[in-house]
C-alpha positions as CSV (number, residue, x, y, z in Angstrom):
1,X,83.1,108.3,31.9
2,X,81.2,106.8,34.6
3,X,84.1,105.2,36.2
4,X,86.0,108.9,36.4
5,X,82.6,110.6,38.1
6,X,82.4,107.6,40.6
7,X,86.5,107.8,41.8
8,X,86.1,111.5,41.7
9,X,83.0,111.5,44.1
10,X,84.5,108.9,46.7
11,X,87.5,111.7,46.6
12,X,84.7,114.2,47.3
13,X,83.5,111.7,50.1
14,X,87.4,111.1,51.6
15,X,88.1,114.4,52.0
16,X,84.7,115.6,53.2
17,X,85.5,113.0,56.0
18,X,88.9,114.1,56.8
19,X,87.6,117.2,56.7
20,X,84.9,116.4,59.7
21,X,87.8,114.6,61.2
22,X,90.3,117.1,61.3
23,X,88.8,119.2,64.5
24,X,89.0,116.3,66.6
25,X,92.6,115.5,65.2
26,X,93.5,119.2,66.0
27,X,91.9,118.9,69.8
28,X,93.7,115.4,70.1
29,X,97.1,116.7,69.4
30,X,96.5,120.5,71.2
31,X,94.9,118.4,74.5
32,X,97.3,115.1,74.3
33,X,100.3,114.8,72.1
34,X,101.4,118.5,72.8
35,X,101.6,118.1,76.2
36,X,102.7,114.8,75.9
37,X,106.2,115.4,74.0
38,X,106.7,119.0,76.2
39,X,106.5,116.9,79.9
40,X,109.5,114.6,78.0
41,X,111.2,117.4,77.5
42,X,110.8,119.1,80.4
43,X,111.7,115.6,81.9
44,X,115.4,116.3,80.8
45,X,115.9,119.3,82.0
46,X,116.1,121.6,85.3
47,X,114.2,124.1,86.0
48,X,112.4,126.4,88.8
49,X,109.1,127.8,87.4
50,X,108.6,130.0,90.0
51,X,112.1,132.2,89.3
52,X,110.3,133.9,86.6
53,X,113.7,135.1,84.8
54,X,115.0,131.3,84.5
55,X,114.3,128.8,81.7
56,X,114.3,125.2,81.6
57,X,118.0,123.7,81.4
58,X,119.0,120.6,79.9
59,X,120.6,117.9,81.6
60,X,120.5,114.9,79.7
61,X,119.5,112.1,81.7
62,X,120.6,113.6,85.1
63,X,117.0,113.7,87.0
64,X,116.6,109.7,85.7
65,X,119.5,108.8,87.3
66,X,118.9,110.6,90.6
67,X,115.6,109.5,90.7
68,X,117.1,105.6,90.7
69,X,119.2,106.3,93.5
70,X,117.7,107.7,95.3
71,X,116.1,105.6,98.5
72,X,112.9,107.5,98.9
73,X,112.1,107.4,95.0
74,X,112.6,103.4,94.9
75,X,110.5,103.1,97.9
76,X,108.0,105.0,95.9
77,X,107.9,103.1,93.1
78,X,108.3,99.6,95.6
79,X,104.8,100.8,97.3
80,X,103.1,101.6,94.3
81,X,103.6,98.4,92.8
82,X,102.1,97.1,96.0
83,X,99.4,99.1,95.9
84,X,98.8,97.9,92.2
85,X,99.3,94.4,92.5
86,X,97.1,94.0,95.3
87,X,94.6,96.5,94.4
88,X,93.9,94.8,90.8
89,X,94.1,91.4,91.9
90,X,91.2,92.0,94.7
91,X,89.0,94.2,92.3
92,X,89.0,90.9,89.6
93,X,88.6,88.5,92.0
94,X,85.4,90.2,94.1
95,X,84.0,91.2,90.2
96,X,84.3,87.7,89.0
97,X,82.3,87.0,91.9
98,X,79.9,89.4,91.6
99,X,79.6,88.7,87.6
100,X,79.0,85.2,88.5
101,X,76.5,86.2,91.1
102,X,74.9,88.6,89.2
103,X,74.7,86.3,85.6
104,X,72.3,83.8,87.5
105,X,68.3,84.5,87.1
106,X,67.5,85.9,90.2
107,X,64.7,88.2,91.2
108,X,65.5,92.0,91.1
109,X,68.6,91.7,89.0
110,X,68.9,94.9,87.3
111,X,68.4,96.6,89.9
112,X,71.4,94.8,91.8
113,X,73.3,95.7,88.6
114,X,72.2,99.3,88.9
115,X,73.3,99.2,92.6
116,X,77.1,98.0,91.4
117,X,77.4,101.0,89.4
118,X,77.4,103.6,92.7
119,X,80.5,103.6,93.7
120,X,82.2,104.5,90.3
121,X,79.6,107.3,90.0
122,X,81.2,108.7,93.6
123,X,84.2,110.7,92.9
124,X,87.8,109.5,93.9
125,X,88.1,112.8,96.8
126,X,84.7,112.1,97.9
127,X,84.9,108.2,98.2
128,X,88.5,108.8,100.7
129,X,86.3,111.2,102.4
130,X,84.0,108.7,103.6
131,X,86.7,106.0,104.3
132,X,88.5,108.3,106.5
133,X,85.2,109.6,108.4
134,X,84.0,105.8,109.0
135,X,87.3,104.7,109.8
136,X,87.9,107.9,111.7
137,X,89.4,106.2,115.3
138,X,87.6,108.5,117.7
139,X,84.1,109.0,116.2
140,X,84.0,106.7,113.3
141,X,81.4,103.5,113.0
142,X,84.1,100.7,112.7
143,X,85.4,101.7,115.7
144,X,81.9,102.1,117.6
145,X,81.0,98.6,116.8
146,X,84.2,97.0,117.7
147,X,84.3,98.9,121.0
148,X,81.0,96.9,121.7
149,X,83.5,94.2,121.2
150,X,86.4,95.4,123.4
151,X,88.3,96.6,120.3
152,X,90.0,100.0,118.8
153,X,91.8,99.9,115.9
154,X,94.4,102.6,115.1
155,X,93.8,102.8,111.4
156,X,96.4,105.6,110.7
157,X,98.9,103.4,112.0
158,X,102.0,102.3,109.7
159,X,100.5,99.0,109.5
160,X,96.8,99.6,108.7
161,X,97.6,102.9,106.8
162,X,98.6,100.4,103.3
163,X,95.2,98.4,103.8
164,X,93.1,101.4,103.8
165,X,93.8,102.6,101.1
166,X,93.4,99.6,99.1
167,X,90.3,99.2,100.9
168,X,89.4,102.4,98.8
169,X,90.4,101.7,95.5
170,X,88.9,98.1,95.4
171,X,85.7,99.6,96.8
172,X,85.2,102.3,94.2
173,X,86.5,100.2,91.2
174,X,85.3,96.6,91.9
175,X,82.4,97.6,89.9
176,X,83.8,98.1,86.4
177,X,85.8,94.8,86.8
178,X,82.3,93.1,87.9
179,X,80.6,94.8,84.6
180,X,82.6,93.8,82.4
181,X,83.4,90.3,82.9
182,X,79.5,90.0,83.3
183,X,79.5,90.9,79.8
184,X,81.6,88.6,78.8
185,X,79.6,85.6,80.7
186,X,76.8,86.8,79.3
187,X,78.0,86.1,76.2
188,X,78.7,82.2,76.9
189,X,77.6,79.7,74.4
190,X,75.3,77.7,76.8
191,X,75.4,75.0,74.5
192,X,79.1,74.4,75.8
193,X,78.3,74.2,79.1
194,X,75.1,72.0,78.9
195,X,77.2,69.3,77.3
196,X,79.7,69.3,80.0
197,X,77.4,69.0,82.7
198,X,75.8,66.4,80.5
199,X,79.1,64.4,80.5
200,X,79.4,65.0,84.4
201,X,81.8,67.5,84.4
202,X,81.6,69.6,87.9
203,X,80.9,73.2,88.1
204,X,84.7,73.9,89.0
205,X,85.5,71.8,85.9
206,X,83.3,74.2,83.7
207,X,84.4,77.7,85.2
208,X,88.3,76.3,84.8
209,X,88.3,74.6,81.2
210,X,85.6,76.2,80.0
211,X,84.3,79.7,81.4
212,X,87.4,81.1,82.5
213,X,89.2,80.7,78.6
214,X,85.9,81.7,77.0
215,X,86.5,85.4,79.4
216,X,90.0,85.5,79.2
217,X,89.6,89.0,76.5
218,X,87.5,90.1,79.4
219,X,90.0,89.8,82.2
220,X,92.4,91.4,79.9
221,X,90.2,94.1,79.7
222,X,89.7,94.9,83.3
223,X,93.7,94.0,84.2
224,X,94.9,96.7,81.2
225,X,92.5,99.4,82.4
226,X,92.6,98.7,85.9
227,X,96.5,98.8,86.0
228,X,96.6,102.0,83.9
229,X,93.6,103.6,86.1
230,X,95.1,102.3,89.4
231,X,99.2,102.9,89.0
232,X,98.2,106.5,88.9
233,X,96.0,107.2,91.9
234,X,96.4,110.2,93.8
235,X,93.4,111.1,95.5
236,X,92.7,108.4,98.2
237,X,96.3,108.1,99.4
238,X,96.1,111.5,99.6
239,X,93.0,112.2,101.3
240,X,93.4,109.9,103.4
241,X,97.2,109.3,104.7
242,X,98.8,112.1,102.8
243,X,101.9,109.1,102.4
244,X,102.0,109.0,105.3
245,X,102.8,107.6,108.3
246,X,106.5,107.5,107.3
247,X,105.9,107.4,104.1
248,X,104.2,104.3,104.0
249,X,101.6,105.0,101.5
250,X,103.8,107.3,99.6
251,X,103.0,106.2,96.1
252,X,104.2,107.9,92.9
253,X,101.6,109.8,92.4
254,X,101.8,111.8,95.5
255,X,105.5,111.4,95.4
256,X,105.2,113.8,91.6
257,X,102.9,116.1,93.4
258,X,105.5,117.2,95.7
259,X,108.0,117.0,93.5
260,X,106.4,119.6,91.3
261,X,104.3,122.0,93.8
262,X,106.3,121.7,97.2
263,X,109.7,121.2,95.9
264,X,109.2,123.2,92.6
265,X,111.6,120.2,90.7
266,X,109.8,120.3,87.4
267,X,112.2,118.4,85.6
268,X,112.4,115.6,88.1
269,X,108.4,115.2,88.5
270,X,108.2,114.7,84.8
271,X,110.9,112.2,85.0
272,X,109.2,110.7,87.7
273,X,106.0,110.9,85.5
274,X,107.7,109.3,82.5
275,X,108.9,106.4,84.7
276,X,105.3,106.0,85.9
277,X,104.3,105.2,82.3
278,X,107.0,102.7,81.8
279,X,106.3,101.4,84.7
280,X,102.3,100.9,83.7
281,X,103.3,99.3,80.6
282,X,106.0,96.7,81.9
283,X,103.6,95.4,84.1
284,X,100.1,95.5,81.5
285,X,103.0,93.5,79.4
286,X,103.6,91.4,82.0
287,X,100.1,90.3,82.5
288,X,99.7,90.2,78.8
289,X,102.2,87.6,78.4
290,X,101.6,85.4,81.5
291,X,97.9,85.0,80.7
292,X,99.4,83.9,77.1
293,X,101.6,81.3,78.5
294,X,98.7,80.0,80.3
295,X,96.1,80.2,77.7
296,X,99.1,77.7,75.6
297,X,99.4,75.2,78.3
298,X,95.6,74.7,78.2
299,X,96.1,73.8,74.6
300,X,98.9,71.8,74.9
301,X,97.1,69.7,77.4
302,X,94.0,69.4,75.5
303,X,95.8,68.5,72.4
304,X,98.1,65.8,74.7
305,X,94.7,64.2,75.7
């Protein structure tokens, strides 16, 4: 009799927690998964939202092949993985840095840790806008002090155009990658490294067989999120090249913005949007895997000595 009131009260308790579940299930699938399946749709068909009497028609996989190619599409995608590559690499090099700057006792630390945290709290439109106004080449500080110098640098130029923008992104974001690997060498067994400074090993020995392993969930972290975060940036190029000049900084971002609101091509900018995510995850995979291959060459060594 006891054993029938107890399983019929943790049925009570399930579905009193599925009940308190169930709004943000709802929200989830209105918000996200709604959305989600109607831009894949949409991504195989044509259609012209502003013709108000015309409805989406389906082409199969039409706007996926005229997306490959085309020239100015694969250019797109050729910059933005640029853009990525070098964007995320810089951001987990300077926060490794940092966290290793930062992780030492030193006077005043949390407040330097408070300090990292003010560019993410800057938005993305309002971070450009201060690139472009300190880069500006007629009135802008850069090029104040290297006048002083004999120097004026064109920074809209094809060539400098790619650079600011990165400039940007690692700026604003170099702070989450420098938090969390922070974390994770904050979490360090120091007993570790005390005995291998104890049997001489240098301190590039310890960050390379020792620290840099010990963070490796860490870096994962910071590459997944920053790749995801980064692939689809749209505000700095935007604000502050438009893609331009020539297209140079035309990533896919801005590339689906005109797609869907200057060309009205709905069906090809979800296309282009889906492409984006496959994109995003062939490359977090890619990471994924080489830091695997690594992490089992370590062991193989270790286990060979």
């Amino acid at each position: 009799m006891a054993k029938s009131s107890l399983s019929k009260m943790k049925r009570i308790d399930q579905r009193t927690g599925y009940l308190f579940l169930a709004p943000a299930v709802i929200t989830l699938l209105v918000v996200l998964i709604a959305p989600l399946f109607t831009s894949l749709y949409l991504s195989f068909t044509k259609w012209n939202y502003l013709d108000s009497g015309s409805k989406p028609e389906f082409v199969g996989l039409d706007n996926y092949t005229k997306i490959l190619s085309n020239p100015y599409d694969l250019y797109s995608f050729k910059v933005t993985i640029m853009y990525v590559l070098v964007a995320v690499f810089f951001q987990l090099l300077l926060g490794l840095g940092i966290a290793l700057l930062i992780s030492r006792e030193m006077r005043a630390k949390n407040t330097i840790r408070a300090l990292i945290l003010f560019p993410m709290m800057i938005s993305d439109v309002v971070a450009a806008l201060c690139f472009r106004y300190i880069l500006h080449p007629d009135f802008g500080i850069v090029n104040y002090y290297l006048r002083i110098f004999g120097l004026n640098v064109e920074w809209g130029n094809p060539t400098t155009a790619f650079l600011i923008i990165v400039m940007a992104e690692v700026w604003q974001n170099t702070s989450f990658a420098a938090l969390i690997l922070l974390a994770g060498l904050l979490g360090l067994p120091s007993e570790r490294l005390e005995a291998a400074q104890v049997d001489g090993a240098g301190y590039f020995q310890r960050f390379w067989h020792i620290i840099l392993p010990a963070i490796k969930p860490q870096i994962l972290v910071v590459i997944i999120f920053r790749i995801m975060f980064t692939i689809r940036v749209f505000a700095q190029p935007w604000v502050l090249t438009a893609g331009g000049p020539s297209d140079r900084t035309s990533v896919l971002g801005i590339n689906i913005y005109r797609r869907a609101f200057r060309y009205y091509e709905l069906g090809e900018a979800n296309a282009l949007a889906w492409l984006l995510i496959v994109l995003s995850m062939a490359l977090i995979l890619t990471f994924v895997l080489l830091l695997d291959q690594r992490e089992d060459r370590v062991k193989e060594r270790s286990n060979v000595s």
